[in-house]
C-alpha positions, -999 to 999 in steps of 0.1 A, spaced: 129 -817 20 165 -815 21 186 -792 42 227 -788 36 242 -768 63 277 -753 59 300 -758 90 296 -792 96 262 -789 105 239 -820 102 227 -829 65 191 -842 63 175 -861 41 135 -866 37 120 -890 68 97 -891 91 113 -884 125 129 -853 108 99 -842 90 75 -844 117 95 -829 143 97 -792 132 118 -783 166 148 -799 149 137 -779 115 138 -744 137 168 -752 152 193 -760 123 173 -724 102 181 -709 136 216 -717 140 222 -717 106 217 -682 105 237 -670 135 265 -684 108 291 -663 89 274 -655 56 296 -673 22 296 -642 7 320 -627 39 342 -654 46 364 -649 16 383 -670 -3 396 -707 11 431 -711 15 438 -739 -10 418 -713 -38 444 -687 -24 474 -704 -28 470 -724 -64 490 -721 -89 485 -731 -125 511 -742 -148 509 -754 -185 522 -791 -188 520 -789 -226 551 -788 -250 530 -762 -269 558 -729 -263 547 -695 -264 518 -699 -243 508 -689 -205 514 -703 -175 547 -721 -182 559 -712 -153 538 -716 -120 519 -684 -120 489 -675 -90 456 -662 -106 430 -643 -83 406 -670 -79 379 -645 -95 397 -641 -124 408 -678 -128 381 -688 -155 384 -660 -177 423 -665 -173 421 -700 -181 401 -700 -209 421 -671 -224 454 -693 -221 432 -722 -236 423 -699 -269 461 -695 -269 470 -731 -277 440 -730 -305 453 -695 -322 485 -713 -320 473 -748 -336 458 -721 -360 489 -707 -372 508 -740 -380 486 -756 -400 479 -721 -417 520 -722 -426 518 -755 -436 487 -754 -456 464 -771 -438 433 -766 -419 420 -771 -385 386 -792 -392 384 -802 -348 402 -794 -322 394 -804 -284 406 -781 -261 410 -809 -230 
């Protein structure tokens, strides 16, 4: 059995005294729930305050600037701004004849 708490609460891993002492069991369920719930304490502050910003030479694209994204809407964002350096990639070798056979977006 393993048991990972939130709020600094202990962390415990399968052995005996744990396992065969089902007080200790009851009381981290027990205080564990008297907890704030993940889902109501919001968004950290480090998520809050990020800001992304595209380090590439690659001009025309998002995030060039430092530019705050609702941590909810960060992955879709992201990967948006990613397709934006492939359409671009895309386009060039399109004008110069060529053809994009790979491209890795990392």
């Amino acid at each position: 059995m393993e048991i990972s708490i939130r709020n600094n609460a202990p962390y415990i891993r399968n052995n005996n005294a744990i396992r065969n002492n089902s007080n200790n069991i009851a009381n981290i369920v027990q205080e564990a729930s008297q907890k704030t719930p993940i889902s109501e304490v919001g968004v950290c502050k480090t998520c809050a305050s990020r800001t992304y910003q595209d380090g590439s030479n690659d001009i025309g694209v998002s995030f060039k600037t430092p530019t705050k994204i609702d941590p909810s809407s960060a992955p879709s964002m992201v990967a948006s701004h990613e397709q934006e350096h492939v359409a671009n990639n895309q386009r060039s070798a399109e004008k110069s004849g060529g053809e994009v056979i790979f491209q890795n977006e990392h």
